[in-house]
N, C-alpha and C positions, 0 to 999 in steps of 0.2 A: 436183265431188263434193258431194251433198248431204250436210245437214245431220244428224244424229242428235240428236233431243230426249230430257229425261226431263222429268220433272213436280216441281218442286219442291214445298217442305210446304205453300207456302201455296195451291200449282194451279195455279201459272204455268209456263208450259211456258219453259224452257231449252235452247239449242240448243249444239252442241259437233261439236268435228269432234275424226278423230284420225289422223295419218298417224305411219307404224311401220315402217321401212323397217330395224332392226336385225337383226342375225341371229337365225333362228326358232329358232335350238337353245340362245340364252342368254339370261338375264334381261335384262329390258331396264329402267332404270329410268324415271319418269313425270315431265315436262321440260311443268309447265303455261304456257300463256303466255292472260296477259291486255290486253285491250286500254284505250285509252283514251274517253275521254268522247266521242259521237260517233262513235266507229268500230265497227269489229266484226272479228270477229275474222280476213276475209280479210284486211285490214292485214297480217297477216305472211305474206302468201303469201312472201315473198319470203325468208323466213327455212325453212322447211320444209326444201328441201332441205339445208341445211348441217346441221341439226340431226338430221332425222329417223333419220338413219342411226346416227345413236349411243343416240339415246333414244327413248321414246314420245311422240310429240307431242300433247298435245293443247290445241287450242285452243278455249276457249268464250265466247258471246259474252253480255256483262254481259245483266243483265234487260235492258230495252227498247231493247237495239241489236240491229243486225242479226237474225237469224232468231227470237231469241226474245220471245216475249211482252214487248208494251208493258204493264204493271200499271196498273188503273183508281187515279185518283186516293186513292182512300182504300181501306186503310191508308196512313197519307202513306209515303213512301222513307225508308229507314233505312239506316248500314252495317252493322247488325245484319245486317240482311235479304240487304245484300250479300254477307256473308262468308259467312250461311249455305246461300245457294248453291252457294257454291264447295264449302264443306264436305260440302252432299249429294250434289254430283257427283260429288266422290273417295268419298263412299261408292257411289255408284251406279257406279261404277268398278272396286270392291274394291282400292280404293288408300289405303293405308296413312297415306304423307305423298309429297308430291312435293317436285321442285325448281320455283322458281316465277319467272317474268320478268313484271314488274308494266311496262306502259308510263303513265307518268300516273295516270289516275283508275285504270287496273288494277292500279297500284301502292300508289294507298290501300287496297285492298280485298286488297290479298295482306301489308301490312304489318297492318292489321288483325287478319288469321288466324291470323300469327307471333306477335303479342302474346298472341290471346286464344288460341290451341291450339296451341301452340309443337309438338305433336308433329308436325303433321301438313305440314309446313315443313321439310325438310331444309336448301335455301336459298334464300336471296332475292335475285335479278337485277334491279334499280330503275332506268329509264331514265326521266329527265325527272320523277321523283315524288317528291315534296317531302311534308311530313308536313301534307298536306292543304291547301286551296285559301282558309284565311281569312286569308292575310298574301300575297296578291294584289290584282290588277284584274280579279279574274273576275268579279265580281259587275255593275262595269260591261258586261259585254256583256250580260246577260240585256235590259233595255229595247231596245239594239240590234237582237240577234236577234230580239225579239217586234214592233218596228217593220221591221226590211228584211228578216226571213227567215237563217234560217243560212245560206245557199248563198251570199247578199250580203254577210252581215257578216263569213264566212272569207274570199269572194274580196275583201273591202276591207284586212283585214287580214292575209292572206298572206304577207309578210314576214316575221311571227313567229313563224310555219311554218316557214318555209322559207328558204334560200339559194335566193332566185331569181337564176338563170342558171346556178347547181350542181347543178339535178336538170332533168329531162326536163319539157319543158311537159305532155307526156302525163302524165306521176305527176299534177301538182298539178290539171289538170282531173279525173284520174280521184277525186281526195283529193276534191273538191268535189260534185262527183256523188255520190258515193258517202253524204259526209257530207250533201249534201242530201236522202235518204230517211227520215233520222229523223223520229220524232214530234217536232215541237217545241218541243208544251209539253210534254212528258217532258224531254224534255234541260233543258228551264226547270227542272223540277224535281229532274231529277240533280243538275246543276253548283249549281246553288241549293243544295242540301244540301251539296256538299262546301266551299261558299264559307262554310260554317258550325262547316268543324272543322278542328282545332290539335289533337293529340297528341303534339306535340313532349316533352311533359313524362312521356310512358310508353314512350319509343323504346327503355329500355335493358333495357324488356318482348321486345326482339326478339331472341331468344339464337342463333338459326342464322347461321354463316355470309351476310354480305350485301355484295354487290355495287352501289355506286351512282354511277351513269353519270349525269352532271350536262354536260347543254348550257352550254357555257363561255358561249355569249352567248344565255343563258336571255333569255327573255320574257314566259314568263308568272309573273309575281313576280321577286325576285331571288334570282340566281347564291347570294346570302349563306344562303337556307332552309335549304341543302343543309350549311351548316356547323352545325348542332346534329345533323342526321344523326351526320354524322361523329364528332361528338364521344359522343354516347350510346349509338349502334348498339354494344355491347362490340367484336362481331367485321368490323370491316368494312373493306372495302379501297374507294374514290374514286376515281376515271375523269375527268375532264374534256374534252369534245370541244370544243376551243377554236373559237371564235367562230361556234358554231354556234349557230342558235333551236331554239323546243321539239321540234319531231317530225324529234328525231334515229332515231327507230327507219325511218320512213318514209325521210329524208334517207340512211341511212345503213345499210343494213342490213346488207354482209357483212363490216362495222366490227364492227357490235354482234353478229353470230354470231360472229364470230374472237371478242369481247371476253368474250362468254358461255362458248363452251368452253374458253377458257384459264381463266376462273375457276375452272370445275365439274373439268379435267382438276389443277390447282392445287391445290384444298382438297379430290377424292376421286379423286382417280386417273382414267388412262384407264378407260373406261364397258367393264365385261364381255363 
């Protein structure tokens, strides 16, 4: 399925997908999933089908991943900018507020929207997303990737990915492939940016219902980020997928679909 773009406010084209597999004769409500740094939004193919049949799925991929526009270096990247994509796509949608599944860096930019426009957020599904990337080692990887290449420096570090021997060698070739068509110096400057911010100290800005699916044997930072979540988020319920690394959505997908609609069927009822 290709892709459907809109034009964001500043002229950058946005790509989006949307699969709708619920019944034509009742409302269906709008089930946004965002993806993480490097990825794009085929990453969840694999979550669609469990989803789509109850909700509208739609999945859009951050600015300069996958189909949409790479942005020229200046204006520099901002989360500003991030969340106000999301926001003009649900207007370009005629969508009110959705339910949101943040994977990672999709999860700083969907926590972001819940602090700053709480309406537009009914609720928040956070897998592996910690309240931003400056109480990490992310930062060390930018020199790495800029001397061996991202395609080098995920397949040296893999591991932190992944349970290898627990997923298909096809996933994580396809993982590396895939994540090797970025811009690289964009993603320098994505992750760069989020190696730059802590909101840990506005979390209890996030009023909807929120779900946070914390890889037990986290890797990128520690396991511990996830305890100020817990504690500030007002409304939230804590997941641990024990001794698993970051890309439990990849690792693990019809874990985190079962984890998702028991959330959404839990805190609103079975979907109309």
């Amino acid at each position: 399925m290709a892709a459907t773009t809109f034009t964001a406010s500043d002229g950058n084209k946005i790509a989006y997908y949307i699969d709708d597999h619920t019944d034509p004769w009742k409302p269906a409500a709008t089930l946004l999933l965002l993806h993480a740094a490097m990825g794009h939004s085929r990453r969840f193919y694999s979550w669609v089908p469990g989803l789509s049949r109850h909700y509208r799925v739609v999945r859009m991929d951050l600015r300069g991943h996958g189909d949409s526009d790479v942005p020229p270096e200046t204006p520099a990247l901002t989360m500003d900018r991030l969340v106000a994509d999301v926001a003009e796509l649900l207007d370009h949608l005629d969508c009110k507020a959705a339910h949101i599944v943040g994977n990672s860096a999709g999860g700083y930019v969907a926590q972001n929207l819940a602090m700053k426009s709480p309406d537009r957020v009914s609720s928040l599904m956070l897998f592996g997303s910690t309240p931003g990337l400056k109480n990490s080692q992310a930062a060390t990887w930018l020199p790495r990737v800029a001397k061996e290449g991202l395609r080098n420096f995920l397949a040296d570090t893999i591991s932190d990915r992944f349970p290898i021997g627990k997923v298909p060698d096809g996933l994580v070739t396809w993982f590396l492939d895939e994540a090797a068509k970025n811009d690289t110096a964009y993603i320098g400057r994505f992750i760069g940016l989020m190696t730059t911010l802590d909101w840990s100290d506005r979390l209890d800005g996030i009023k909807c219902p929120t779900l946070i699916v914390m890889p037990g044997g986290e890797t990128v930072g520690s396991i511990k980020n996830y305890d100020v979540m817990i504690e500030r988020i007002p409304d939230s319920q804590a997941i641990a997928y024990e001794h698993m690394p970051h890309n439990i959505c990849d690792a693990a997908p019809d874990r985190c679909v079962a984890d998702v609609l028991s959330f959404l069927r839990w805190r609103f009822g079975a979907p109309a």
